[in-house]
N, CA, C and O atoms as a GROMACS GRO file, in nm:
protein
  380
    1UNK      N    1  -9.234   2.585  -8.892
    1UNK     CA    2  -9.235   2.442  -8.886
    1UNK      C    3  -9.347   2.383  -8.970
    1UNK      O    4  -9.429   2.462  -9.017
    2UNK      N    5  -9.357   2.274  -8.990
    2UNK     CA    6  -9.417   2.175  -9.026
    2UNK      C    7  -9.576   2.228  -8.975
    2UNK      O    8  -9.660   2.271  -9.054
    3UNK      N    9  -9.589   2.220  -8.889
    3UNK     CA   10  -9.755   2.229  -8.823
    3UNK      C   11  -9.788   2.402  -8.910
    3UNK      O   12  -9.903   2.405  -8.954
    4UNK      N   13  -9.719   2.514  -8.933
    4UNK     CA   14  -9.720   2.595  -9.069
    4UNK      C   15  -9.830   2.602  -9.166
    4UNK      O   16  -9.927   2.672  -9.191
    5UNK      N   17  -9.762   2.483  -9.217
    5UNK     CA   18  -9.793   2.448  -9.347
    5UNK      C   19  -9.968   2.488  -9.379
    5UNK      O   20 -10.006   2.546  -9.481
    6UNK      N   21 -10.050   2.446  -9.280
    6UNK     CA   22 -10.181   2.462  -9.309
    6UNK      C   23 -10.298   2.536  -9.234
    6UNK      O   24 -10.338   2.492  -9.126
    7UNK      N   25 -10.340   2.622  -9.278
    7UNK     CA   26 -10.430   2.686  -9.121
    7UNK      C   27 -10.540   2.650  -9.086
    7UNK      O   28 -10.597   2.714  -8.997
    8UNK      N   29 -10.601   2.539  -9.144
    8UNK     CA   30 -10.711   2.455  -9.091
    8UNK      C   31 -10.720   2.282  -9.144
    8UNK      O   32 -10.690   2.242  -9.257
    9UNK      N   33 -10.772   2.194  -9.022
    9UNK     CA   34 -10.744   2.099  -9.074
    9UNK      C   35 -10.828   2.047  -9.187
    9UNK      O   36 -10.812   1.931  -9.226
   10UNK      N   37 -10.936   2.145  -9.254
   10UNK     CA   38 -10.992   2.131  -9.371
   10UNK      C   39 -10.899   2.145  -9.489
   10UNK      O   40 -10.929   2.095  -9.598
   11UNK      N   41 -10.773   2.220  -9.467
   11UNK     CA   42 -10.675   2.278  -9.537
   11UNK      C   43 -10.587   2.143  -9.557
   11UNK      O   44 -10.584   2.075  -9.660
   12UNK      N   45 -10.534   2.127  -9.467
   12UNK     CA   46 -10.464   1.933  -9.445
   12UNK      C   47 -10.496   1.876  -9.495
   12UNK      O   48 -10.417   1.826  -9.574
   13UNK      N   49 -10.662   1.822  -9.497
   13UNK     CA   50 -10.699   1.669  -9.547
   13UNK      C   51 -10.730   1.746  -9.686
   13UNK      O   52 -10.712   1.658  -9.771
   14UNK      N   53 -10.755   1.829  -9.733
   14UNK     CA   54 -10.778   1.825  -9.906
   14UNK      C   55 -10.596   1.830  -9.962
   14UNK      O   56 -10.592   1.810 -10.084
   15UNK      N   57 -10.485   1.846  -9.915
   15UNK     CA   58 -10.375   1.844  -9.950
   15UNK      C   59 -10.353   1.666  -9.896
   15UNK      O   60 -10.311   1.593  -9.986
   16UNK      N   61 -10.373   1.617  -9.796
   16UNK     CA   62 -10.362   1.444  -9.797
   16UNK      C   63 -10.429   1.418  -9.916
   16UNK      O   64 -10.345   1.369  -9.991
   17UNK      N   65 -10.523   1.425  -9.965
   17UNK     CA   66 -10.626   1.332 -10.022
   17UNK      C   67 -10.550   1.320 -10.176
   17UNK      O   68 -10.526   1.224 -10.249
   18UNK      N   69 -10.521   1.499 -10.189
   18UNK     CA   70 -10.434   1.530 -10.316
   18UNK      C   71 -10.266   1.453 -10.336
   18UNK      O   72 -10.208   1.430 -10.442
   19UNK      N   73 -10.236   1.436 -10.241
   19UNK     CA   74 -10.102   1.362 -10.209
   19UNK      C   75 -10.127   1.229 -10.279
   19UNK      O   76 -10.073   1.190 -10.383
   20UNK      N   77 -10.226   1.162 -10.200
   20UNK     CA   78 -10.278   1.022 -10.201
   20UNK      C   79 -10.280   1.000 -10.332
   20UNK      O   80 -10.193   0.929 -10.381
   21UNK      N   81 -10.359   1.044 -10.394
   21UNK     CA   82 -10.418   1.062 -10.549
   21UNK      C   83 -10.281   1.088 -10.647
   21UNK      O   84 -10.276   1.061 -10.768
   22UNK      N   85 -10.164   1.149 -10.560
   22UNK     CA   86 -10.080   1.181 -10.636
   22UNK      C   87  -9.988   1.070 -10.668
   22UNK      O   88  -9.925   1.051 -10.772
   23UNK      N   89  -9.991   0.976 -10.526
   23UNK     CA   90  -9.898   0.863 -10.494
   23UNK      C   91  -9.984   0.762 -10.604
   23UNK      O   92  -9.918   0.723 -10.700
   24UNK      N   93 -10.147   0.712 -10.596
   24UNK     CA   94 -10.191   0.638 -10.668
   24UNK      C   95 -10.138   0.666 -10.794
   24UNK      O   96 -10.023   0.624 -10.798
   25UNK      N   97 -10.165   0.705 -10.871
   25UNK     CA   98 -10.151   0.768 -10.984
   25UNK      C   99 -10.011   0.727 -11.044
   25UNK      O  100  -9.998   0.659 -11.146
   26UNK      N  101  -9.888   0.787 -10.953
   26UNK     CA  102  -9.764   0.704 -10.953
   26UNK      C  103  -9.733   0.559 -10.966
   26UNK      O  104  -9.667   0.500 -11.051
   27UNK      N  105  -9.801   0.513 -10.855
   27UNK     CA  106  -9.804   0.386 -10.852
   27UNK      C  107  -9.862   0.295 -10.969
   27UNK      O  108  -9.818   0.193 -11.023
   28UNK      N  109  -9.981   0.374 -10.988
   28UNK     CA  110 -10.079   0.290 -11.124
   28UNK      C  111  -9.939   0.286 -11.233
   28UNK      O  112  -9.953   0.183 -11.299
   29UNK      N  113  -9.840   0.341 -11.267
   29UNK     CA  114  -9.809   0.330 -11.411
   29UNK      C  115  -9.667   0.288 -11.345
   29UNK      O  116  -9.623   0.199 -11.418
   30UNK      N  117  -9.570   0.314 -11.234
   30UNK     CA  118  -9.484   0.291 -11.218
   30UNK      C  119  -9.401   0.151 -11.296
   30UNK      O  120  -9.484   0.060 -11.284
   31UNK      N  121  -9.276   0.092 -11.369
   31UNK     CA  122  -9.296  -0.026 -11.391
   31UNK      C  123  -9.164  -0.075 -11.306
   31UNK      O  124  -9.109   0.015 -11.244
   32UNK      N  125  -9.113  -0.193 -11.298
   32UNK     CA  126  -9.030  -0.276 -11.242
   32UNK      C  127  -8.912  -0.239 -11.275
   32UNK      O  128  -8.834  -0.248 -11.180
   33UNK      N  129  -8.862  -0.198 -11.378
   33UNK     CA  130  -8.691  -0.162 -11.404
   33UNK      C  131  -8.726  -0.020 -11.371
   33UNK      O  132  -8.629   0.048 -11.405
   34UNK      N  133  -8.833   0.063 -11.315
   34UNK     CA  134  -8.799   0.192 -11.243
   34UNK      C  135  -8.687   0.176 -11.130
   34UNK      O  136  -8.579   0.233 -11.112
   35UNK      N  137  -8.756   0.070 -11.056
   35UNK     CA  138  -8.686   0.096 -10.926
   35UNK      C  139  -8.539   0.017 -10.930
   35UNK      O  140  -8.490  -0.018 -10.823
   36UNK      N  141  -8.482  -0.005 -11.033
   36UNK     CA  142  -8.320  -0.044 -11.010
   36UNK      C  143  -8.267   0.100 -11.099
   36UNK      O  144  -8.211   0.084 -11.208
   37UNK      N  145  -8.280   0.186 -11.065
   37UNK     CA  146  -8.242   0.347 -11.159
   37UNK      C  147  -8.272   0.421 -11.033
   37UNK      O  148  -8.374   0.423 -10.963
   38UNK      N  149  -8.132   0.493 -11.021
   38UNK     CA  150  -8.121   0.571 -10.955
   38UNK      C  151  -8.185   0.727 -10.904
   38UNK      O  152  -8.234   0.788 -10.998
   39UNK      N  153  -8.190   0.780 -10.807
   39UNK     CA  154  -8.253   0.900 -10.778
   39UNK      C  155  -8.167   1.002 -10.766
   39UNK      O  156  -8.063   0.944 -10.734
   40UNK      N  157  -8.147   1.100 -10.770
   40UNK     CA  158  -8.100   1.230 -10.697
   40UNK      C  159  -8.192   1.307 -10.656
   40UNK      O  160  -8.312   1.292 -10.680
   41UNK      N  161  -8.130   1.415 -10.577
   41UNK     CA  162  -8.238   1.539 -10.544
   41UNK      C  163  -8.124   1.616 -10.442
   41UNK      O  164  -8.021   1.562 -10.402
   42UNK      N  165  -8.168   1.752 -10.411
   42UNK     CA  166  -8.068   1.783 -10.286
   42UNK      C  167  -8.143   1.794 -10.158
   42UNK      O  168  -8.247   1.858 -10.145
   43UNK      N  169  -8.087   1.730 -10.071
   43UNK     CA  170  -8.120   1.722  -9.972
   43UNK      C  171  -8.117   1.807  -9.872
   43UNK      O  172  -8.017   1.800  -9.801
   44UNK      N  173  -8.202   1.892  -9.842
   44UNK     CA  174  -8.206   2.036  -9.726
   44UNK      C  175  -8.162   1.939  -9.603
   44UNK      O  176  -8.115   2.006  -9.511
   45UNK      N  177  -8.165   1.848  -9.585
   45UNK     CA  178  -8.142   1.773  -9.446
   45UNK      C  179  -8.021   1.786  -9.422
   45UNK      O  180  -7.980   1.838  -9.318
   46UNK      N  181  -7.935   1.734  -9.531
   46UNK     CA  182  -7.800   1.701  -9.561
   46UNK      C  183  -7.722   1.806  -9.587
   46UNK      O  184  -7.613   1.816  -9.531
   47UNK      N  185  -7.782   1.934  -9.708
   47UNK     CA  186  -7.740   2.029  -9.714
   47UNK      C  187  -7.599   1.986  -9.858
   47UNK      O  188  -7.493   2.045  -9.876
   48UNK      N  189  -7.659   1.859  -9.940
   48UNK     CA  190  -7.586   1.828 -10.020
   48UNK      C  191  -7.700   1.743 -10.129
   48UNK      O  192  -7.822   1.746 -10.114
   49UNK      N  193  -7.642   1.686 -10.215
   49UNK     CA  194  -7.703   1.648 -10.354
   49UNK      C  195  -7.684   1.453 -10.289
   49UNK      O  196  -7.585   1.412 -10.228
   50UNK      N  197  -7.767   1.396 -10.315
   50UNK     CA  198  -7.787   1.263 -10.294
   50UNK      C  199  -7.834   1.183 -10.368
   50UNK      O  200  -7.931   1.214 -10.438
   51UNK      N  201  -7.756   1.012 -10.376
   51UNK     CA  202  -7.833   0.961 -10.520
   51UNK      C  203  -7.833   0.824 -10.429
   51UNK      O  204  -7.736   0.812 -10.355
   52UNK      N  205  -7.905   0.746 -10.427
   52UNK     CA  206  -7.995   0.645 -10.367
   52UNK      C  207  -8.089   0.634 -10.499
   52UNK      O  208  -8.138   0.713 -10.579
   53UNK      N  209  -8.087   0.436 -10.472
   53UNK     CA  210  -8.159   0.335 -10.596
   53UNK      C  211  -8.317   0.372 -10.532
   53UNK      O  212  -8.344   0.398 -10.414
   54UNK      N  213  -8.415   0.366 -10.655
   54UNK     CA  214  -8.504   0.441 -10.605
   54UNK      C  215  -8.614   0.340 -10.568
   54UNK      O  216  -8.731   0.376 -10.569
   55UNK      N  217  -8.570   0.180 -10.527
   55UNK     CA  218  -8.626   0.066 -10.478
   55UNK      C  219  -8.598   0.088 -10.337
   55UNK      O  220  -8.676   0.043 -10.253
   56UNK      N  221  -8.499   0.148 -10.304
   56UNK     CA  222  -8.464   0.194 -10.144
   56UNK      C  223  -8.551   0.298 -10.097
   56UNK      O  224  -8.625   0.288  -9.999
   57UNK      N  225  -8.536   0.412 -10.182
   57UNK     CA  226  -8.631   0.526 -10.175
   57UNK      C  227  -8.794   0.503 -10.136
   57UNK      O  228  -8.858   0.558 -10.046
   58UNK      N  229  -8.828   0.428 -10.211
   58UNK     CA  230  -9.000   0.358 -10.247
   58UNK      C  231  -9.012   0.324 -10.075
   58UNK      O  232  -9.083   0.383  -9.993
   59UNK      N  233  -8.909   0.197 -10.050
   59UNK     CA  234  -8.941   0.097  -9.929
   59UNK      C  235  -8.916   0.231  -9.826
   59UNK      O  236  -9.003   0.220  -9.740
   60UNK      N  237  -8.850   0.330  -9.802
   60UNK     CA  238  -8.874   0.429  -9.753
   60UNK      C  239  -8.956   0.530  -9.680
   60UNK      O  240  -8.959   0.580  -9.567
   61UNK      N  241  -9.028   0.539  -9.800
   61UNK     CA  242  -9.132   0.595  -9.844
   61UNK      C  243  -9.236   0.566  -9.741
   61UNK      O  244  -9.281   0.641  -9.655
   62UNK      N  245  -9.273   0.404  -9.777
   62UNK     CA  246  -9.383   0.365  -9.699
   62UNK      C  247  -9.337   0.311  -9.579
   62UNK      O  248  -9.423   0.333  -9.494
   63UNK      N  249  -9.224   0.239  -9.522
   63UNK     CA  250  -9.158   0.264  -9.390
   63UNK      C  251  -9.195   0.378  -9.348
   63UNK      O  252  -9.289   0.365  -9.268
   64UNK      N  253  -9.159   0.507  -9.368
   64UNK     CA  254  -9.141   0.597  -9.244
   64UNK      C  255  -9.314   0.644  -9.245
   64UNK      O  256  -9.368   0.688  -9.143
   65UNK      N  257  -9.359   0.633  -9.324
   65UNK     CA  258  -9.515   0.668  -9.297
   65UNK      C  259  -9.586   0.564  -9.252
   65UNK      O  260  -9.707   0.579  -9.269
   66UNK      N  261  -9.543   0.427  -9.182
   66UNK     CA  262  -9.565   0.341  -9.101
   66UNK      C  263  -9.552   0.385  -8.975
   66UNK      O  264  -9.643   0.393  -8.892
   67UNK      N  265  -9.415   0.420  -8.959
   67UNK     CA  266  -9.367   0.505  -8.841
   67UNK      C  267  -9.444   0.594  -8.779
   67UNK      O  268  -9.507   0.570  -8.676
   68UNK      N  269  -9.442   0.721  -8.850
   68UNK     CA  270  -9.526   0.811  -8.807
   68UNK      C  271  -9.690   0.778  -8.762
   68UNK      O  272  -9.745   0.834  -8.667
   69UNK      N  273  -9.750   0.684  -8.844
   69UNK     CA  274  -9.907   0.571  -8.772
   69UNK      C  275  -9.843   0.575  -8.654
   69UNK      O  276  -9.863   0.675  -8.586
   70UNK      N  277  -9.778   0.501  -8.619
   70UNK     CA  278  -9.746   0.400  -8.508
   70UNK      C  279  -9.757   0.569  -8.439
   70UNK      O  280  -9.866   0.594  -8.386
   71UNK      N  281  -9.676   0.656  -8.439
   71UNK     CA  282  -9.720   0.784  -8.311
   71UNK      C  283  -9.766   0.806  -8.299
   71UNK      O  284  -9.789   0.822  -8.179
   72UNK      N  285  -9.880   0.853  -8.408
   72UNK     CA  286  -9.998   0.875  -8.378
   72UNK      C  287 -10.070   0.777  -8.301
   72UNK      O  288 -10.097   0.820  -8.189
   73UNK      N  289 -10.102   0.683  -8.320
   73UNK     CA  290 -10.155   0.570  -8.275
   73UNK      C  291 -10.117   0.560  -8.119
   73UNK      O  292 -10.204   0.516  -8.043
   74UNK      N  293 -10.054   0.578  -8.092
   74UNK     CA  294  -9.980   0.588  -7.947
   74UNK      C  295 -10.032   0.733  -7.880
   74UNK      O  296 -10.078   0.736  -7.765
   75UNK      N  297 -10.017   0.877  -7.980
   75UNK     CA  298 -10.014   0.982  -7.946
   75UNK      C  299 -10.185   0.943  -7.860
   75UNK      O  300 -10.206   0.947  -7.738
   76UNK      N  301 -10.283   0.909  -7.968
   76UNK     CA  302 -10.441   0.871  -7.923
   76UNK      C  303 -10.461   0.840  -7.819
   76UNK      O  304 -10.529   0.884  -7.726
   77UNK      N  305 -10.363   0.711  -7.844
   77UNK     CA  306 -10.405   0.587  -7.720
   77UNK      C  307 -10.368   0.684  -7.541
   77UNK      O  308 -10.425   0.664  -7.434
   78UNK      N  309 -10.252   0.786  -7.574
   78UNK     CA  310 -10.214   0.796  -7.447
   78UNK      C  311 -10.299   0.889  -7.398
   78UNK      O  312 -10.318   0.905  -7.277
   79UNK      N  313 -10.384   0.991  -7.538
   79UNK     CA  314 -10.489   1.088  -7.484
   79UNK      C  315 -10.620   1.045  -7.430
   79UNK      O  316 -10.692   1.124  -7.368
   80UNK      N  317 -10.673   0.844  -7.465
   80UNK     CA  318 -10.736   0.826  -7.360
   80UNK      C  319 -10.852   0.811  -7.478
   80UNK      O  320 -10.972   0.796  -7.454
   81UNK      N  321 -10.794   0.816  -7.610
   81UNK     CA  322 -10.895   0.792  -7.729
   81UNK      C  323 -10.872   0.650  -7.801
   81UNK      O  324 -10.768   0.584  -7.788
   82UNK      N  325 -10.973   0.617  -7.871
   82UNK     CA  326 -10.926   0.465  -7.947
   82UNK      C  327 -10.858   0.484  -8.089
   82UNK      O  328 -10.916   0.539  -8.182
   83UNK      N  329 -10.742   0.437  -8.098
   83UNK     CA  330 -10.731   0.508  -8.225
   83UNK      C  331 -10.759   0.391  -8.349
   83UNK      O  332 -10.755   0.270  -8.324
   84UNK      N  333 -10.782   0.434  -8.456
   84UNK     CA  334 -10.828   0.378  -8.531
   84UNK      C  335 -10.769   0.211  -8.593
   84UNK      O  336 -10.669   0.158  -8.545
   85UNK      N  337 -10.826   0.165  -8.671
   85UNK     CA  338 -10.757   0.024  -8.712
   85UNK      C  339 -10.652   0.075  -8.791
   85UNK      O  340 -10.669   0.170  -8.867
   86UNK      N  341 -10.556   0.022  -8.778
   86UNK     CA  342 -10.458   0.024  -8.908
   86UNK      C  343 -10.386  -0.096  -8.980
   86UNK      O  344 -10.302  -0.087  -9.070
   87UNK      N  345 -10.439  -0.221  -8.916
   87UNK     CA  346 -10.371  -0.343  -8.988
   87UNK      C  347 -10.466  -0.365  -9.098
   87UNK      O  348 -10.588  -0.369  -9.108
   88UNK      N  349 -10.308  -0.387  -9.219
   88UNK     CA  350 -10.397  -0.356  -9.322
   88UNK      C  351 -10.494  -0.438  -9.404
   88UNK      O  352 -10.565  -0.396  -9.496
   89UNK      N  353 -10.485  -0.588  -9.347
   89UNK     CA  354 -10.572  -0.676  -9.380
   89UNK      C  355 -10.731  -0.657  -9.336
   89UNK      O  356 -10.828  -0.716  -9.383
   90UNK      N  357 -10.729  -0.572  -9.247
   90UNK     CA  358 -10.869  -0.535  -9.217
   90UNK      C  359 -10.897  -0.378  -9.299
   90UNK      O  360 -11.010  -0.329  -9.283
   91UNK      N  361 -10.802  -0.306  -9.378
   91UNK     CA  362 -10.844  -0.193  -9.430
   91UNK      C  363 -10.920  -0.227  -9.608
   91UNK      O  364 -10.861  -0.303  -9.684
   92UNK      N  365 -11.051  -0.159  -9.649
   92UNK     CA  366 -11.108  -0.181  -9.760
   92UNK      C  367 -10.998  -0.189  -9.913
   92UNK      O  368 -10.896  -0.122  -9.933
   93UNK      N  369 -11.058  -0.290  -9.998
   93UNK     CA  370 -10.974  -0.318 -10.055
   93UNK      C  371 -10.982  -0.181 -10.159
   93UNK      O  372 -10.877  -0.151 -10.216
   94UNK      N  373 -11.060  -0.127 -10.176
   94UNK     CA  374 -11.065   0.022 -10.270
   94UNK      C  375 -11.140   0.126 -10.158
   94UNK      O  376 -11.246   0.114 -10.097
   95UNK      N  377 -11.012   0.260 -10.158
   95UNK     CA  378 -11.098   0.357 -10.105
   95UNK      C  379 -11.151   0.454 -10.138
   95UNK      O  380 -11.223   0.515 -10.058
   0.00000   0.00000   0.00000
């Protein structure tokens, strides 16, 4: 599974940070007629080949990693810890 992937959480956050950096980076050059052009890829979920506009994909993207906050955030709260801010008007404008 998933929890696998890394054998320490020193191992995790230098693969987040690298992610992050990977997404910036994307983002810095991405331009506006990207996202009306389509995607493929095959999908192990599906177990088939899938093509979705990649303006759907994007809003996706950062949807479900909203999602997953929100459990965590909950997962914290129910262990009795504070969990951190996440609205993003209070997060620094460069990190």
């Amino acid at each position: 599974g998933s929890r696998d992937l890394f054998a320490t959480l020193g191992d995790w956050r230098a693969a987040r940070i690298a992610m992050d950096m990977r997404i910036r980076l994307w983002a810095d050059r991405v331009k506006d007629e990207d996202f009306q052009r389509d995607m493929t890829w095959f999908s192990g979920a599906m177990g088939c080949e899938v093509t979705r506009p990649m303006g759907l994909l994007v809003t996706h993207m950062f949807n479900h990693q909203t999602h997953h906050r929100g459990q965590i955030h909950s997962m914290l709260t129910a262990a009795g810890s504070e969990a951190p801010v996440s609205d993003l008007f209070f997060m620094p404008d460069e990190l």
